[in-house]
N, CA, C and O of each residue as an XYZ file, in Angstrom:
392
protein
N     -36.855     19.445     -4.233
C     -36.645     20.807     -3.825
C     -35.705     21.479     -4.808
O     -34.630     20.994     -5.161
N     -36.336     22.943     -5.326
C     -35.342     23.177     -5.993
C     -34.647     24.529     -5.404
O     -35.152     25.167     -4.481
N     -33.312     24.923     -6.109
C     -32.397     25.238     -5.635
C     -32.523     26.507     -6.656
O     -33.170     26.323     -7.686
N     -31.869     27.930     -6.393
C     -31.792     29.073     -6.854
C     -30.218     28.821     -7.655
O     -30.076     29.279     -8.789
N     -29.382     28.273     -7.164
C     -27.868     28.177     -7.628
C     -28.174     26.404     -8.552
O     -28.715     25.434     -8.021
N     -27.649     26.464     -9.950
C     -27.274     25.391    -10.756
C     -26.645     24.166    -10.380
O     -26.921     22.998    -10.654
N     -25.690     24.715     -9.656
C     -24.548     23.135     -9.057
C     -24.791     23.120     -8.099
O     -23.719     23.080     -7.496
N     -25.775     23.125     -7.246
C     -26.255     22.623     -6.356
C     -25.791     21.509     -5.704
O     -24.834     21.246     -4.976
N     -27.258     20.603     -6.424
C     -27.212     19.213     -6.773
C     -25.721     18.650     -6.878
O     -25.357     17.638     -6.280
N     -24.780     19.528     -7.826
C     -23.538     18.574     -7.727
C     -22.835     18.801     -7.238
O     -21.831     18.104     -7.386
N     -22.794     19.628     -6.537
C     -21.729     19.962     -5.028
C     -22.392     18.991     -4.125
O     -21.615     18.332     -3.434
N     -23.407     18.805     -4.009
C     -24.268     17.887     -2.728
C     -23.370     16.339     -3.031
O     -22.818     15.684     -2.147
N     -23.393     16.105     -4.019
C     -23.460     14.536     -4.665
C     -21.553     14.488     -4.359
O     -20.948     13.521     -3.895
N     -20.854     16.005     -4.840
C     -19.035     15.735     -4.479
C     -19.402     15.268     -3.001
O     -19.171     14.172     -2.492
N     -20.076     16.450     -2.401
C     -19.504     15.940     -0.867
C     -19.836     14.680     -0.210
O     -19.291     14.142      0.754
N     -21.120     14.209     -1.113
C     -21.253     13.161     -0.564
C     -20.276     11.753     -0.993
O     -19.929     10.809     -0.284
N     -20.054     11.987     -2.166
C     -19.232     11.351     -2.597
C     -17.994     11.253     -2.216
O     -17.358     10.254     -2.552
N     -17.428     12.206     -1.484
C     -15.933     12.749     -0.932
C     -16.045     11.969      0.359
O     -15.208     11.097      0.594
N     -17.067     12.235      1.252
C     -17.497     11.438      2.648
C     -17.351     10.306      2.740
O     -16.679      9.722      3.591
N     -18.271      9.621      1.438
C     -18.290      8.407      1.610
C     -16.691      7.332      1.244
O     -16.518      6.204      1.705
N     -15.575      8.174      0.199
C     -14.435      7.897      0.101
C     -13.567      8.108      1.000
O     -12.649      7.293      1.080
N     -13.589      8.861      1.613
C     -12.665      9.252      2.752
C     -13.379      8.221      4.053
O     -12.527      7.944      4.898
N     -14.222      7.858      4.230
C     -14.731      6.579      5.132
C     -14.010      5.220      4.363
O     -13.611      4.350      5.137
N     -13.865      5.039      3.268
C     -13.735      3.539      2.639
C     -11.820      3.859      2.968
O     -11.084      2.902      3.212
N     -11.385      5.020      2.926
C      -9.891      5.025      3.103
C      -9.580      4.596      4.546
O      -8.840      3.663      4.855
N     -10.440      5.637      5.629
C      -9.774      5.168      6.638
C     -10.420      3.378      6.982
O      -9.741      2.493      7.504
N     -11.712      3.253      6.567
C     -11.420      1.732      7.193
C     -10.171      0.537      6.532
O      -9.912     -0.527      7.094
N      -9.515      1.017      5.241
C      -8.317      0.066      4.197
C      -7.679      0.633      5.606
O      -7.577     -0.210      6.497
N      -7.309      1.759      5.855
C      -5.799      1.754      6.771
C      -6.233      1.703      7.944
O      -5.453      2.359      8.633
N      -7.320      1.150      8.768
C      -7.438      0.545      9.963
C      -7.399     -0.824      9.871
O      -7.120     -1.508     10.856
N      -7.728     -1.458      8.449
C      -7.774     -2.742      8.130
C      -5.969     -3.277      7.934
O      -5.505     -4.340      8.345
N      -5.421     -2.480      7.395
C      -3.999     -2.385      7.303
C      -3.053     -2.638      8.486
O      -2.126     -3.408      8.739
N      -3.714     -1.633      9.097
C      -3.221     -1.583     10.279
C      -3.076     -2.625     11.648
O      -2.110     -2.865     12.373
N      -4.300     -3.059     11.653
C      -4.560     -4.109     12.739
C      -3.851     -5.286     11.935
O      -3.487     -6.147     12.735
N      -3.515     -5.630     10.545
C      -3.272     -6.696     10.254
C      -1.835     -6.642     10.254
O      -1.264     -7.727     10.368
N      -1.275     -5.818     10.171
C       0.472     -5.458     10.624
C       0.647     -5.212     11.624
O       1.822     -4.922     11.848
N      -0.224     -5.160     12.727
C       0.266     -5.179     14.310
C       0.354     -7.015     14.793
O       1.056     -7.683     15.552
N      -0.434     -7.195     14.146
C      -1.081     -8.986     14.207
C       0.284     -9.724     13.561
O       0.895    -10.692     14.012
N       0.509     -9.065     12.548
C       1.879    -10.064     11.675
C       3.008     -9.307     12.475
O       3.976    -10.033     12.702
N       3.115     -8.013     12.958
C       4.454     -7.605     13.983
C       4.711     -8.762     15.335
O       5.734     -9.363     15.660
N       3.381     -8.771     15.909
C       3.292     -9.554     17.383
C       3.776    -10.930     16.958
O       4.780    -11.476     17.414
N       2.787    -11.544     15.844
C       3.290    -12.739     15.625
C       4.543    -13.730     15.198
O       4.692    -14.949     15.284
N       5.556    -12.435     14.594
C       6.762    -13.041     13.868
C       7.772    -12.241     14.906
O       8.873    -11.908     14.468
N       7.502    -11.999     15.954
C       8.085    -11.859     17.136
C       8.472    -12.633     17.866
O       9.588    -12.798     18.359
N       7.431    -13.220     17.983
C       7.390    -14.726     18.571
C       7.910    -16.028     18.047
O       8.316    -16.917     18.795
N       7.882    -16.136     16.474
C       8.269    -17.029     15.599
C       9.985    -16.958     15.423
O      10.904    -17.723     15.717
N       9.884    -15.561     14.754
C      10.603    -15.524     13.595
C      12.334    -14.949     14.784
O      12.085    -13.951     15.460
N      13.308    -15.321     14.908
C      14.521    -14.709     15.013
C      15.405    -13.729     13.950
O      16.155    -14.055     13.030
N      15.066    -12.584     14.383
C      15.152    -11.392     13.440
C      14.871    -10.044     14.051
O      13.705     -9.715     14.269
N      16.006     -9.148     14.376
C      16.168     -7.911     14.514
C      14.654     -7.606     14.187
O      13.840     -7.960     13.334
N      14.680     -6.768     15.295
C      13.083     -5.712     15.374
C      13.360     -4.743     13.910
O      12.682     -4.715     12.883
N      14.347     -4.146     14.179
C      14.754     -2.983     12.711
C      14.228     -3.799     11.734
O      13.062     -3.597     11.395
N      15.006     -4.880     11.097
C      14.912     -5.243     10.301
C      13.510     -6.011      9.870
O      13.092     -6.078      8.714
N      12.900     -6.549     10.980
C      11.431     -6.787     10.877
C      10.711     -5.816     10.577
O       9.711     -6.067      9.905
N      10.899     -4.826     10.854
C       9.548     -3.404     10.627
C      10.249     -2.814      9.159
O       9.592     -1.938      8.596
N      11.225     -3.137      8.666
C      11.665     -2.612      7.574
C      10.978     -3.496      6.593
O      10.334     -3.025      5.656
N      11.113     -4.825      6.809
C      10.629     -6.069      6.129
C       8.990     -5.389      5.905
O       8.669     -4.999      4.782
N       8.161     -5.308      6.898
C       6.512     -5.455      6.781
C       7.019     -3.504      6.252
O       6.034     -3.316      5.538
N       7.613     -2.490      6.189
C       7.289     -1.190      5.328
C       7.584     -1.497      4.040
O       7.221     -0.625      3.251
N       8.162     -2.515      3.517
C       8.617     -2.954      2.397
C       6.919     -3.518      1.881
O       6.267     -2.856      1.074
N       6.610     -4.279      2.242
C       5.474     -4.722      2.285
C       4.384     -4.094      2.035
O       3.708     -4.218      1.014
N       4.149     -3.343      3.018
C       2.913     -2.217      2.720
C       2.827     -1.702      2.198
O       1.660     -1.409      1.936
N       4.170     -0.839      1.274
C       4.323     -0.218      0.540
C       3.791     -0.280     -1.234
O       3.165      0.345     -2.090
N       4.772     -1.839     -0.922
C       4.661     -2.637     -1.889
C       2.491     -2.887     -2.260
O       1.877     -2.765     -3.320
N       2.126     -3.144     -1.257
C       0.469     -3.128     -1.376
C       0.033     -1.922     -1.787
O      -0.469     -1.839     -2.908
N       0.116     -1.075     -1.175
C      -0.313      0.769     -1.812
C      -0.036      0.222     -3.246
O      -1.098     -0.250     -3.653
N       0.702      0.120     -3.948
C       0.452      0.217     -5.473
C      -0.323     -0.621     -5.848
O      -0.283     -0.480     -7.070
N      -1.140     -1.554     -5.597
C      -2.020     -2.235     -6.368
C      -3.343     -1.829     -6.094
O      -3.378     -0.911     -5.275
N      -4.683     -2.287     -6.592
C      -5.903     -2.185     -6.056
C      -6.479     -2.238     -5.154
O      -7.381     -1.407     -5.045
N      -6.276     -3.215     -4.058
C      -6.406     -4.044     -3.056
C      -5.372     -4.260     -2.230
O      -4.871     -5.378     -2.112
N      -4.934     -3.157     -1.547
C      -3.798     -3.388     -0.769
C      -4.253     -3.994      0.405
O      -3.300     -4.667      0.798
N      -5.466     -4.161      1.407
C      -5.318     -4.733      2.278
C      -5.431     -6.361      2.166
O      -4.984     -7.143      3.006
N      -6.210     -6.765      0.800
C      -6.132     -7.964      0.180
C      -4.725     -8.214      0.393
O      -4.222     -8.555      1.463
N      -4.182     -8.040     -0.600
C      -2.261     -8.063     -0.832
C      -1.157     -7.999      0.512
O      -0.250     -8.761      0.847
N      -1.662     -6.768      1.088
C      -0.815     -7.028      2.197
C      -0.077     -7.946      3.126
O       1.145     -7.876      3.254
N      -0.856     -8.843      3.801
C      -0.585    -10.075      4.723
C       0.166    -10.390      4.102
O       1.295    -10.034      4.441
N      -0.002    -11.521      2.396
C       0.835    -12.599      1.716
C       1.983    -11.859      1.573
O       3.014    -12.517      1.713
N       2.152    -10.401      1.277
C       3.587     -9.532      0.852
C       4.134     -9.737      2.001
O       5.271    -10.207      1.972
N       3.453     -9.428      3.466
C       4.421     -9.102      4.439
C       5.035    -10.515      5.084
O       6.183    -10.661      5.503
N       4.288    -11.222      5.065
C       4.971    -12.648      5.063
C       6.289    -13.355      4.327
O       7.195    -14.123      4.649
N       5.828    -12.600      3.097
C       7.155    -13.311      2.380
C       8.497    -12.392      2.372
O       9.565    -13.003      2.354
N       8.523    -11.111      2.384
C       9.209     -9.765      2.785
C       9.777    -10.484      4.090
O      10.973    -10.651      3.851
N       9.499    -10.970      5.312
C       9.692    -11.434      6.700
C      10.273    -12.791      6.461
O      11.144    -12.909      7.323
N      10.234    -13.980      5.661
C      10.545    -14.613      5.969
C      12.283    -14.681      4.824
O      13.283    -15.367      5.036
N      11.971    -13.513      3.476
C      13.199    -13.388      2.964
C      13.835    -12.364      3.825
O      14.639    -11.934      2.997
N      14.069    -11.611      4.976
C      14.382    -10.938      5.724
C      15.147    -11.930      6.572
O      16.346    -11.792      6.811
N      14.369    -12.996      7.046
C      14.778    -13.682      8.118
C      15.871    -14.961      7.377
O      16.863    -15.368      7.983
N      15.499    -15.437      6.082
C      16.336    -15.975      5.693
C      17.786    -15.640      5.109
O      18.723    -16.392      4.842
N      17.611    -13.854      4.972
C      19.013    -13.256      4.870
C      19.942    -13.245      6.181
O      21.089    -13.649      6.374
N      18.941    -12.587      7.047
C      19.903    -12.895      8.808
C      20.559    -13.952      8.612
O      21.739    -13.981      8.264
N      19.606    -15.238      8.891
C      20.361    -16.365      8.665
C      21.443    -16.818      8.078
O      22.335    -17.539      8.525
N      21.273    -16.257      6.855
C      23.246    -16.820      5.735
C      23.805    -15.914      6.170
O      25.017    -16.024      5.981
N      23.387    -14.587      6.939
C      24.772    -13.305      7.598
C      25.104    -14.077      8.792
O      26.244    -13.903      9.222
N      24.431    -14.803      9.348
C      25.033    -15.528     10.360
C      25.688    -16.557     10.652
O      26.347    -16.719     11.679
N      25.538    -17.346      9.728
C      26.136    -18.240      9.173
C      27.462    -18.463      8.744
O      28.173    -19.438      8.989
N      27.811    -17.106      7.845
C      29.018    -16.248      7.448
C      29.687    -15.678      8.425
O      30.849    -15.328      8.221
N      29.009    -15.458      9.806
C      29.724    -14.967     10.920
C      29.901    -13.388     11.089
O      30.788    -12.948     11.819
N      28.841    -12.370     10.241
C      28.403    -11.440     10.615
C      28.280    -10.945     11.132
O      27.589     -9.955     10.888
């Protein structure tokens, strides 16, 4: 079918192209998301460590994922280790009598 206006065709192809990116974003930050509610619940249970300082630990984390390619790849292993050097700082403040 053709079209009376030139960019047609490539206005059709942005929006589709825009649609289909803005779908691949929100499923990374629903994917994000459920997997930092999952590592919140779980190192709740585990880990002895201030709530503050736990949710500071996993924003450190996420953050830290946004800059690479694959942040929901990246995420989990960051927020794990962010949580458990979090929890191993409590520890020597307590230790010290903090």
């Amino acid at each position: 079918m053709k079209t009376n206006e030139p960019n047609e065709g490539r206005k059709n192809i942005g929006i589709a192209f825009s649609k289909a990116c803005l779908k691949c974003c929100k499923q990374i930050l629903a994917q994000i998301r459920n997997v930092r509610e999952a590592i919140l619940a779980e190192a709740r249970e585990t880990v002895k460590i201030h709530e503050h300082r736990l949710r500071l630990a996993v924003n450190e984390a996420e953050a830290l994922a946004w800059q690479t390619l694959y942040p929901q790849l990246v995420f989990p292993t960051l927020a794990t280790e962010k949580i458990r050097g979090a929890t191993a700082w409590e520890n020597r403040q307590r230790s010290l009598g903090w």
